[in-house]
C-alpha positions in Angstrom: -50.2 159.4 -172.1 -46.7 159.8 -171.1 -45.5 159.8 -167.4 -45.1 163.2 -165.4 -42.3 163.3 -163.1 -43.1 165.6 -159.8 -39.9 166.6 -157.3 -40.4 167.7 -153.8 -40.0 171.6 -153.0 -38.6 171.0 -149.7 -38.9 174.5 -148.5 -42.3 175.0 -149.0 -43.4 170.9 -147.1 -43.4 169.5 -144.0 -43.1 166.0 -142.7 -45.1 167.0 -138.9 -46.4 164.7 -136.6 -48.3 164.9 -133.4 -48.6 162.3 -130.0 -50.0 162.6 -126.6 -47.9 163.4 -123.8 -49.4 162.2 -120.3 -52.2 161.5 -121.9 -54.1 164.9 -122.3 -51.6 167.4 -124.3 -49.9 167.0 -127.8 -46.2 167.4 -128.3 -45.6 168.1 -131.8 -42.6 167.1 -133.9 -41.3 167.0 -137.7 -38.6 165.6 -139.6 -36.1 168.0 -141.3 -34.4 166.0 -143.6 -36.7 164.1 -146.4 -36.8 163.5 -149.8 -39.7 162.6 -152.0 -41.2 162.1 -155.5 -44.4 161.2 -157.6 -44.7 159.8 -161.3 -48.5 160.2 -162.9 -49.8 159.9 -165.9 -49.7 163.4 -167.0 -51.0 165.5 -164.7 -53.5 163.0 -163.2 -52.6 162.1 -159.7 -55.2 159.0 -159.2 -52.7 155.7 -159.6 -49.4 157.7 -159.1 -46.0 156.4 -157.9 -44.9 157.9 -154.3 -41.6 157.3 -153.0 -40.6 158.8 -149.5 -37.4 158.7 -147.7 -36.7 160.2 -144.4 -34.0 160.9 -142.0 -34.5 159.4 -138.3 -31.9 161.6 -136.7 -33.5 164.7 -138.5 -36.3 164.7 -135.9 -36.9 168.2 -134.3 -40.0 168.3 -131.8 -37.9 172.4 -130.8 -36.4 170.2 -127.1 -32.9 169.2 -127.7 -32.8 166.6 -124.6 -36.4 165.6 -126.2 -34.9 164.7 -129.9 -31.9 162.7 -128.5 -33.7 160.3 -126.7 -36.3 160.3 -129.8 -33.1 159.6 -131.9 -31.7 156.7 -129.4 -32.2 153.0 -128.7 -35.5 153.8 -126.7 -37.3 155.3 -130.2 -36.1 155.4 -133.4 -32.7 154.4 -132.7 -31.2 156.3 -135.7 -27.6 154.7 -135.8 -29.0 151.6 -136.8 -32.5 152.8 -138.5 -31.1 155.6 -140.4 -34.2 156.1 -142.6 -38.0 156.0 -142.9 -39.6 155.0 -146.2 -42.9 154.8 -147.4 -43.8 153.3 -151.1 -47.4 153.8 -152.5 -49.4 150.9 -153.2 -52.5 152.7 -154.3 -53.6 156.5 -155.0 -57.1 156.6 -155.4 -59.5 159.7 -156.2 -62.5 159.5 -153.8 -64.3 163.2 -155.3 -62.6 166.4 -156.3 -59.6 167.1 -154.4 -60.1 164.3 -152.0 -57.5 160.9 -152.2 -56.5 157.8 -150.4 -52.6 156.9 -150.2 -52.1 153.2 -149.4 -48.7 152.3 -149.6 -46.3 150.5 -147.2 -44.1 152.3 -144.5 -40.4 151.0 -143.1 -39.5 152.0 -140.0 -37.3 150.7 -137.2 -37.2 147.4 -139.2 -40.7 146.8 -139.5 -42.9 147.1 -142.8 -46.6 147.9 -141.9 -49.1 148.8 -144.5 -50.5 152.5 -143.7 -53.3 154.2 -144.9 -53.4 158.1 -145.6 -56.1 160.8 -146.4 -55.0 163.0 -149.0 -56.4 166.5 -149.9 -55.0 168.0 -153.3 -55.1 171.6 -153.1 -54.7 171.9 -156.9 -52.2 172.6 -159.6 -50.5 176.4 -159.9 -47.9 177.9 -161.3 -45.5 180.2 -159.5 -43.8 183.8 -160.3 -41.0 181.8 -162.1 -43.3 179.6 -164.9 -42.9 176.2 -163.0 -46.2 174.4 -161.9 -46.7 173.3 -158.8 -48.8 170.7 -156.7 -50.0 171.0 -153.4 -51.4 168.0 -150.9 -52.1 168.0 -147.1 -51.7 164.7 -145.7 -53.4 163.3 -142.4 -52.9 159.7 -140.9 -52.7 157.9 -137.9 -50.7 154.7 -137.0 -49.7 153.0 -133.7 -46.3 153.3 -133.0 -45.7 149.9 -131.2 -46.2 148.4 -134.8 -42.6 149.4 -135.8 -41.3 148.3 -132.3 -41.1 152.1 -131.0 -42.2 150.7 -127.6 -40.9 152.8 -124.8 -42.8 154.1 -122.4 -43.5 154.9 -118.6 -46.5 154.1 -116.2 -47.5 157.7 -114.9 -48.3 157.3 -110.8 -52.0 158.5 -111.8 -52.6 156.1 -113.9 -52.1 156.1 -117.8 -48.3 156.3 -119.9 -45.6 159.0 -120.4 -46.5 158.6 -124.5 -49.4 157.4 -126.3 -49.1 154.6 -128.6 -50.9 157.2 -131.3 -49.4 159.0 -133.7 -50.8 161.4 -135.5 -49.1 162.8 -139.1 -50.0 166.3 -141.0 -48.0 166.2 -143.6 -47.6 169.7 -146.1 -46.1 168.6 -149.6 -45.4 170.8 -152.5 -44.0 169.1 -155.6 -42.6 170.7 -158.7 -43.7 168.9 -162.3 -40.4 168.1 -163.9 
């Protein structure tokens, strides 16, 4: 079988996350500037090749005094950590329309395994002949792993930000 090459339709995914603020509401964030791909055999996904690249000083959680401390020293300290990557290791088909993503993320200098639940929303092909795939993506990973370690004591009790993250992730890729 011969490999299938898949590009990312950037305007139609979205690289979101989600993490606690004081402890009981969520402040939500994405990335705006990604890029990613996935090589199968033909058009079965189980055992593909994901590469993801990311650009730190793309975040956007909609608070511009928000995204430039995200973006400094304290966070993701984007001058020196430019990018966030993420390399699969293993897609595996639990049933129909249900995967697990393994793979290994880089950020802030540190390489952590990760492990993502994948739901593949099918196969179509759109108004101008090309054929689509869809995946939502959820995860979760601590964020003191990759040295993102900030934080403040609140006088109640508890931190500023929780060490959870939480990732929905929308991608739509285009068969090449």
């Amino acid at each position: 079988m011969s490999t299938t090459k898949w590009v990312l339709d950037p305007t139609h995914s979205e690289i979101g996350f989600k993490v606690k603020h004081m402890m009981f509401t969520n402040v939500s964030g994405k990335f705006d500037t990604f890029e990613a791909n996935i090589e199968t055999e033909g058009d079965h996904f189980e055992n593909a090749k994901v590469h993801f690249t990311g650009q730190t000083a793309s975040i956007n959680t909609g608070n511009a005094d928000r995204d430039t401390h995200l973006r400094s020293a304290d966070f993701f300290d984007a001058e020196q950590y430019p990018e966030l990557k993420f390399e699969a290791t293993a897609f595996t088909k639990i049933n129909e329309g249900d995967y697990e993503l393994h793979g290994d993320l880089s950020l802030h200098g540190e390489t952590k395994p990760v492990r993502l639940a994948v739901e593949f929303g099918g196969l179509m092909k759109d108004p101008w002949g090309n054929t689509k795939a869809g995946f939502s993506i959820t995860g979760k990973l601590n964020r003191k792993d990759f040295g993102l370690t900030w934080n403040a004591a609140l006088e109640t009790g508890g931190v500023l930000v929780s060490e959870e993250v939480k990732l929905a992730i929308e991608l739509q890729f285009i068969k090449q």
